[in-house]
C-alpha positions as CSV (number, residue, x, y, z in Angstrom):
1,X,0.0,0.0,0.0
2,X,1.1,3.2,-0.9
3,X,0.3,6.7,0.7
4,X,0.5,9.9,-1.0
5,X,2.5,12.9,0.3
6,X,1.9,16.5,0.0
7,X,5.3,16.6,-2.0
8,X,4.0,13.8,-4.7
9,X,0.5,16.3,-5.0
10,X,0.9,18.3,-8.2
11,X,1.1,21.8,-7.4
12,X,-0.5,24.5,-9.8
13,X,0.3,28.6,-9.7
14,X,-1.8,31.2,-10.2
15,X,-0.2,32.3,-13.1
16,X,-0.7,29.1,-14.6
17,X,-4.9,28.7,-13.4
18,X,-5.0,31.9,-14.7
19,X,-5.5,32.7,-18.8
20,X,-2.6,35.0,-20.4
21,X,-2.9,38.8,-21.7
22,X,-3.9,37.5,-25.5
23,X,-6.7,35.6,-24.2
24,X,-8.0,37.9,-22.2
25,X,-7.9,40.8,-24.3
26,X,-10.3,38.9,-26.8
27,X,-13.0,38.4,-24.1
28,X,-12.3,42.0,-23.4
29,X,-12.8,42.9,-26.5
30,X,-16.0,41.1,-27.2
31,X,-17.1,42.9,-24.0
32,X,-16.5,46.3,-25.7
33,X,-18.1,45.5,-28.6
34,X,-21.1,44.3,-26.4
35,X,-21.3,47.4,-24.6
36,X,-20.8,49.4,-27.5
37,X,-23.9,47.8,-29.7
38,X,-26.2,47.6,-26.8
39,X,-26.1,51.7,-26.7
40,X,-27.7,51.8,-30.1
41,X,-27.8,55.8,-29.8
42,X,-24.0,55.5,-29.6
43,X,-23.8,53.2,-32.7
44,X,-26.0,55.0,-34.6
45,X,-24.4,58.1,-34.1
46,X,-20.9,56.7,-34.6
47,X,-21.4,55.0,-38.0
48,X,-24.4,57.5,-39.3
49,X,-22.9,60.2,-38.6
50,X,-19.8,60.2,-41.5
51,X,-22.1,59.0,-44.0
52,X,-24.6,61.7,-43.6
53,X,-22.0,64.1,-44.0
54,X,-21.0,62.6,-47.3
55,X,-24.2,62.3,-48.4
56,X,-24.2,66.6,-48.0
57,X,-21.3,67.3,-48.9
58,X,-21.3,65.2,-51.9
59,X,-24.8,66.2,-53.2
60,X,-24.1,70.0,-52.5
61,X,-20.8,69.9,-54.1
62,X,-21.5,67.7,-57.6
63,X,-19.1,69.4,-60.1
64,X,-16.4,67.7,-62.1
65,X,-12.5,69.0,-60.2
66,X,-10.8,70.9,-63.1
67,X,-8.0,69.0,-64.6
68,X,-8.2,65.4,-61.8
69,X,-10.7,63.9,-64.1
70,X,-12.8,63.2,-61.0
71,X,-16.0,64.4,-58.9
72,X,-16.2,66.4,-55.8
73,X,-17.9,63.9,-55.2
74,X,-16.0,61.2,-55.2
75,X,-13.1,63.3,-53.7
76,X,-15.1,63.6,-50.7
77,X,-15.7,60.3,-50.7
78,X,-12.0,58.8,-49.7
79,X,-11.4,62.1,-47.6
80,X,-14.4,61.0,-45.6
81,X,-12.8,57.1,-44.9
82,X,-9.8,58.7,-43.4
83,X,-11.8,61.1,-41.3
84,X,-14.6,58.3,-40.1
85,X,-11.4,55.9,-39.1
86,X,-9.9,58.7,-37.1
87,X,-13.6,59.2,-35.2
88,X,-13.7,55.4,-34.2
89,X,-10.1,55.3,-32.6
90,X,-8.8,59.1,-31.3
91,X,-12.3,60.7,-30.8
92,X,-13.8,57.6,-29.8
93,X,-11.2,56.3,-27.7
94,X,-10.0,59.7,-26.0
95,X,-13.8,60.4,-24.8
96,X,-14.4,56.6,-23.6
97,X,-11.3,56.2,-21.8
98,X,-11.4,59.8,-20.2
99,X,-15.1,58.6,-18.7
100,X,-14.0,55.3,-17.6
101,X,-11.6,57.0,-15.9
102,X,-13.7,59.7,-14.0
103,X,-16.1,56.8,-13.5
104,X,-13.7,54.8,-11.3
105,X,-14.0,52.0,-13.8
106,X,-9.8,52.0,-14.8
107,X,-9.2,52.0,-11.1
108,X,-11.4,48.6,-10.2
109,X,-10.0,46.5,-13.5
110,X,-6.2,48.2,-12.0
111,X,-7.2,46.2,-8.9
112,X,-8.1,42.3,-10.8
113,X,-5.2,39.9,-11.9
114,X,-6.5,41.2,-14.9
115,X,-2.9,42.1,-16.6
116,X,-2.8,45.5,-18.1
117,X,-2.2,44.6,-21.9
118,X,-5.6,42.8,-21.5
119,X,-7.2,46.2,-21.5
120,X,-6.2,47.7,-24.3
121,X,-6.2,44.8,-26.2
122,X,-9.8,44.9,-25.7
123,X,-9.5,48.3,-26.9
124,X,-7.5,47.4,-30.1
125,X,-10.6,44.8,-31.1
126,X,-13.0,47.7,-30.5
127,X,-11.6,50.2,-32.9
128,X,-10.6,47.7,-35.8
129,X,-14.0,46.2,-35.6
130,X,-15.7,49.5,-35.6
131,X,-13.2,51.0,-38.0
132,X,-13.9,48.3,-40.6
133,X,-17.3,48.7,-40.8
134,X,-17.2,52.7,-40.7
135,X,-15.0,52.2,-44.3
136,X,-17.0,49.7,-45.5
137,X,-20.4,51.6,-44.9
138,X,-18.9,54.6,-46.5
139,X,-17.2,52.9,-49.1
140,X,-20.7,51.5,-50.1
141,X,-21.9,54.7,-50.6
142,X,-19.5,55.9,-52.1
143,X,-19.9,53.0,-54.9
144,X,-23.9,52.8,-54.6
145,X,-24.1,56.8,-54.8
146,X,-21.4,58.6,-56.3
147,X,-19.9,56.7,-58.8
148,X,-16.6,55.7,-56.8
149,X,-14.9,52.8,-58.7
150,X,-13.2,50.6,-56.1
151,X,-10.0,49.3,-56.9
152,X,-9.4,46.4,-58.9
153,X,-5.9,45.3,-58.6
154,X,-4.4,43.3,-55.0
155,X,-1.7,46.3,-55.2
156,X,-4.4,48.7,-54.8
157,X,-5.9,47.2,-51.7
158,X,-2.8,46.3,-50.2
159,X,-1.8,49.8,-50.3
160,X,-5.4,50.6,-48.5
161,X,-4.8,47.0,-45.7
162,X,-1.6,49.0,-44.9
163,X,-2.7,52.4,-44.8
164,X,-6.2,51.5,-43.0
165,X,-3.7,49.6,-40.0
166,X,-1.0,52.0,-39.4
167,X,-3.9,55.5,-39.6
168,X,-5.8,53.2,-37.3
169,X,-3.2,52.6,-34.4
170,X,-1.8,55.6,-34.9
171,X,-5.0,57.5,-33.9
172,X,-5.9,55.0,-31.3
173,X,-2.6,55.5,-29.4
174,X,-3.1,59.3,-29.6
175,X,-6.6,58.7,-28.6
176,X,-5.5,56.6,-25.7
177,X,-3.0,59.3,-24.6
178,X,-5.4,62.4,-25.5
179,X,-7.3,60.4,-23.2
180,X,-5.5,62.3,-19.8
181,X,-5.6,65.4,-20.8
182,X,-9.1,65.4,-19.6
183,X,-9.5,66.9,-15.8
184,X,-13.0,65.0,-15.4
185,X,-15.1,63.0,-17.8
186,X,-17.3,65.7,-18.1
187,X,-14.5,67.7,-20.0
188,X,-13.1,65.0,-22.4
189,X,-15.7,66.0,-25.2
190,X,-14.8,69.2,-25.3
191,X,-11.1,68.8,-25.2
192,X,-11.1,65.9,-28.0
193,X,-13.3,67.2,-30.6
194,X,-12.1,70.4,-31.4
195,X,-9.1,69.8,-32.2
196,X,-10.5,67.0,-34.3
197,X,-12.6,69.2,-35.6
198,X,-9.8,71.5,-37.0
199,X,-7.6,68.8,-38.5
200,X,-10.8,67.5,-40.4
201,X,-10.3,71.3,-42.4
202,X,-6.9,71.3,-42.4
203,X,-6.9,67.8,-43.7
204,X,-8.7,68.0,-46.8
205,X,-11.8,66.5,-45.5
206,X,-14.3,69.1,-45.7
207,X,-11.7,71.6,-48.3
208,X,-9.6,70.4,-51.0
209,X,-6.0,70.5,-50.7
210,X,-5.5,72.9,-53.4
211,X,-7.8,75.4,-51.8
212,X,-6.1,75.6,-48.3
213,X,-3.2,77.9,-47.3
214,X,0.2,76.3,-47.1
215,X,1.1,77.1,-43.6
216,X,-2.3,74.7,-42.5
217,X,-1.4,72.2,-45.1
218,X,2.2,72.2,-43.2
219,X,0.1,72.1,-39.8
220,X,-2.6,69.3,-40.7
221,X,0.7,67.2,-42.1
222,X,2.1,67.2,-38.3
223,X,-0.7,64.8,-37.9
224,X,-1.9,61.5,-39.3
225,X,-5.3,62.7,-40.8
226,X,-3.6,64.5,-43.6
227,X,-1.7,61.3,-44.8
228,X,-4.5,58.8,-44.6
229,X,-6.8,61.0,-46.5
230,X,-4.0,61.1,-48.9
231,X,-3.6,57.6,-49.1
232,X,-6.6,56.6,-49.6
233,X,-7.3,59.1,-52.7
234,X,-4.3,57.2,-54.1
235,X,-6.2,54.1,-53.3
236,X,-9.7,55.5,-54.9
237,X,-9.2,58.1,-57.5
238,X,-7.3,57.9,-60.4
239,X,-4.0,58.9,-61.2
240,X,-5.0,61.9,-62.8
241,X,-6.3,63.1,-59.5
242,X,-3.0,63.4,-58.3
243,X,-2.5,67.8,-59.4
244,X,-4.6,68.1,-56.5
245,X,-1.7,67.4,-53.9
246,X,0.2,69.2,-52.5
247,X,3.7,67.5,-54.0
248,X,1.7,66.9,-56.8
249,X,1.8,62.6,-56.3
250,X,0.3,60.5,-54.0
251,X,3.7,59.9,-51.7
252,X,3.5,56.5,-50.4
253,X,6.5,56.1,-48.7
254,X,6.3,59.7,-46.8
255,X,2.1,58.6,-46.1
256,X,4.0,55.2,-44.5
257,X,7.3,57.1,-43.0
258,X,4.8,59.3,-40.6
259,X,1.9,56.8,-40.5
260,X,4.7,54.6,-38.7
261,X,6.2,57.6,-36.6
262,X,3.0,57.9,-35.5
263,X,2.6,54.8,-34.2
264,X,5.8,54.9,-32.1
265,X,5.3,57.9,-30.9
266,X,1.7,57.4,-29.8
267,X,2.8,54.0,-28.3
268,X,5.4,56.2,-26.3
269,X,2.9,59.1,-25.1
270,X,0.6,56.4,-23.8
271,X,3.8,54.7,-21.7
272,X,4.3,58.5,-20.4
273,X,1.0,60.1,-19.6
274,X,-1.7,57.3,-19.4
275,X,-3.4,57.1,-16.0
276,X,-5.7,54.3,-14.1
277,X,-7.3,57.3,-12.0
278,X,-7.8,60.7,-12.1
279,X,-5.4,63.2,-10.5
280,X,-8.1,64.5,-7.9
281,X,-7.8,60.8,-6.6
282,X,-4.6,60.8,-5.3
């Protein structure tokens, strides 16, 4: 007969019983999306609210652009993907976190075994699930209503995959980082928007690029808006279209050079100012 000891008992760690960062971040992640879908005012908002301005732009402004063998049109058309990706992740991101925080909610999950990365990999699944349907809602009525012609060739739409991921984490690490700038929740619309606001004209969004004044061309190209619009009008117009810039050609490898910078450093603003409670809390 043979008796067992505590020593001959397997022994299992918490780290082990518990599931790692990757894991975790997906069922935090399908918790975002959750929340976010069940507030249909939110949703509604979020993806209506790009496409309706399309739709006015785009109907008020119907004349052919002079020399880029295009619409206004359609120009609006890939100005407006840049813009609604931007909404999903910095505007989206900066206001959401910002409340979270004032509503105690970053503090609790700071206190779970729940490792950090976990949270904002839930984030990261928020923003490129909302940001894929945001372009392909306005991408469909681009194509249903104003005569965009969408790419063709795997080139094309491999130059949009990479364009559409670094814009996207770009904005969302400046969002996340916007994000404490904020003193309350309260405040985080007002101190997110407008500045979003301004790089949408600065941008070429709402004004073609020919038609603003170089010294808010060289401001709006500090920032990622400018290049993703940019890129993406190389994606969607043709290569007539290209007079309209301001070097006169679409730029790919400058649209990637500060797409990529951006990323960095977003990543390292987040490292330096994110916080799991407000300043007021000690």
């Amino acid at each position: 007969m043979t008796t067992t000891t505590p020593r001959d008992v397997p022994r299992t760690t918490t780290a082990e019983r518990l599931p790692g960062a990757w894991q975790l971040g997906l069922h935090r992640g399908a918790l975002e999306l959750k929340q976010f879908f069940r507030q249909r005012e939110q949703g509604v908002f979020t993806f209506a609210f790009p496409v309706v301005l399309l739709f006015l732009f785009a109907s008020i402004f119907q004349d052919d652009v002079e020399g880029a063998g295009i619409t206004a049109a359609q120009l609006y058309v890939a100005a407006m993907i840049g813009a609604g990706i931007m909404s999903v992740s910095f505007q989206s991101l900066g206001i959401g976190i910002a409340l979270e925080r004032d509503e105690h909610v970053l503090r609790r999950l700071r206190g779970t075994p729940m490792p950090p990365a976990a949270y904002f990999l839930g984030k990261v699944w928020l923003v490129l699930v909302t940001g894929f349907l945001e372009t392909a809602l306005l991408l469909a009525a681009g194509a249903t209503m104003f005569d965009l012609d969408l790419p063709t060739s795997p080139g094309k739409w491999l130059t949009f995959a990479w364009i559409f991921v670094l814009g996207l984490t770009g904005c969302a690490l400046l969002g996340v980082a916007v994000s404490s700038v904020p003193r309350s929740g309260r405040s985080a619309s007002s101190v997110v928007v407008l500045p979003f606001l301004v790089l949408q004209f600065i941008s070429g969004v709402y004004i073609a690029i020919d038609t603003v004044p170089d010294w808010m061309l060289t401001l709006g190209a500090l920032f990622p808006l400018k290049w993703m619009c940019q890129g993406f009008r190389g994606v969607f117009l043709p290569e007539s279209a290209q007079v309209l810039e301001q070097a006169g050609s679409w730029e790919y490898g400058r649209i990637a050079l500060v797409l990529a910078t951006w990323c960095v450093g977003g990543l390292a603003l987040c490292l330096l100012t994110f916080r799991w409670k407000n300043k007021s809390d000690g």
